[in-house]
C-alpha positions in Angstrom: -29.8 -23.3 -19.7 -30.2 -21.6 -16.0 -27.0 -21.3 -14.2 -28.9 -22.6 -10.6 -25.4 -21.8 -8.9 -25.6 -19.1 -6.3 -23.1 -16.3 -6.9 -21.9 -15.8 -3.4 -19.0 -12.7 -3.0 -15.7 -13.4 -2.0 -14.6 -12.8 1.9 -13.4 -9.7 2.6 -9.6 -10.4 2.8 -7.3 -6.5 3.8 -5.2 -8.4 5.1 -2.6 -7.4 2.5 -4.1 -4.3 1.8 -1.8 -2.1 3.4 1.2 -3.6 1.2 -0.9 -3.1 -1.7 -1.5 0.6 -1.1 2.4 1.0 -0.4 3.3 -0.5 -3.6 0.9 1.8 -5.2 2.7 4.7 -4.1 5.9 3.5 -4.6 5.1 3.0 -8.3 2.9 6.2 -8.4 6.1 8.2 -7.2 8.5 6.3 -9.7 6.4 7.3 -12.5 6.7 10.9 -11.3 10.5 10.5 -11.2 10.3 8.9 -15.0 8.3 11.9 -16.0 10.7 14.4 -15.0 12.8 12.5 -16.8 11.4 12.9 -20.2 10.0 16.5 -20.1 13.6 17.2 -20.7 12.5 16.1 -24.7 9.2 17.2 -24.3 7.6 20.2 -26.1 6.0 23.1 -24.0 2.4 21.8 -24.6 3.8 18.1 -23.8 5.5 19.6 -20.5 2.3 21.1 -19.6 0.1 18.1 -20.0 3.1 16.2 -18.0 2.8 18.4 -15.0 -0.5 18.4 -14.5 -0.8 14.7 -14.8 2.2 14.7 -11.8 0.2 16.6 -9.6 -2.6 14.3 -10.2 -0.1 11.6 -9.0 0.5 13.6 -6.0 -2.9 13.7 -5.2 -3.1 10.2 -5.4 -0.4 9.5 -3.5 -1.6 12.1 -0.4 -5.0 10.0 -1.2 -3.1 6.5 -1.0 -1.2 7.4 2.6 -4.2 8.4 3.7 -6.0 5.0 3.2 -3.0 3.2 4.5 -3.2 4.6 7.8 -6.8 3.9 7.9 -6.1 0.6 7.0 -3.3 -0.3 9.3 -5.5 1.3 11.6 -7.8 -1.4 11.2 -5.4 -4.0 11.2 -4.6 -3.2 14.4 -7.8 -3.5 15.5 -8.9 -7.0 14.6 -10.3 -5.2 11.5 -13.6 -4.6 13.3 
């Protein structure tokens, strides 16, 4: 049976995006916090694989700030 329904995208709604992206980093930073936490157990090849997932995170989060200016940059103007 033919599905004659158009699939038509979703608006394009950023006007939350900026929230979003903040609550990305906060989480992103609180897993860093949770990390440091539990390398204090963790064997050397453990605490190795931990940091370099951290500054992953880190880079994500420079990544994140980055598109949260852009996008309250675009907020502010009418999102043109």
């Amino acid at each position: 049976m033919a599905n004659n329904k158009q699939h038509r995208p979703n608006p394009d709604d950023r006007s939350d995006n900026v929230e979003k992206l903040q609550s990305m980093v906060q989480n992103t930073i609180e897993n860093i916090e949770e990390s440091h936490e539990s390398m204090q157990f963790a064997g050397p090849e453990e605490r190795e694989q931990i940091e370099a997932k951290n500054h992953r995170r880190e880079e994500s989060i420079e990544a994140f700030r980055a598109e949260i200016k852009d996008e309250a940059s675009s907020r502010e103007n009418g999102f043109k």
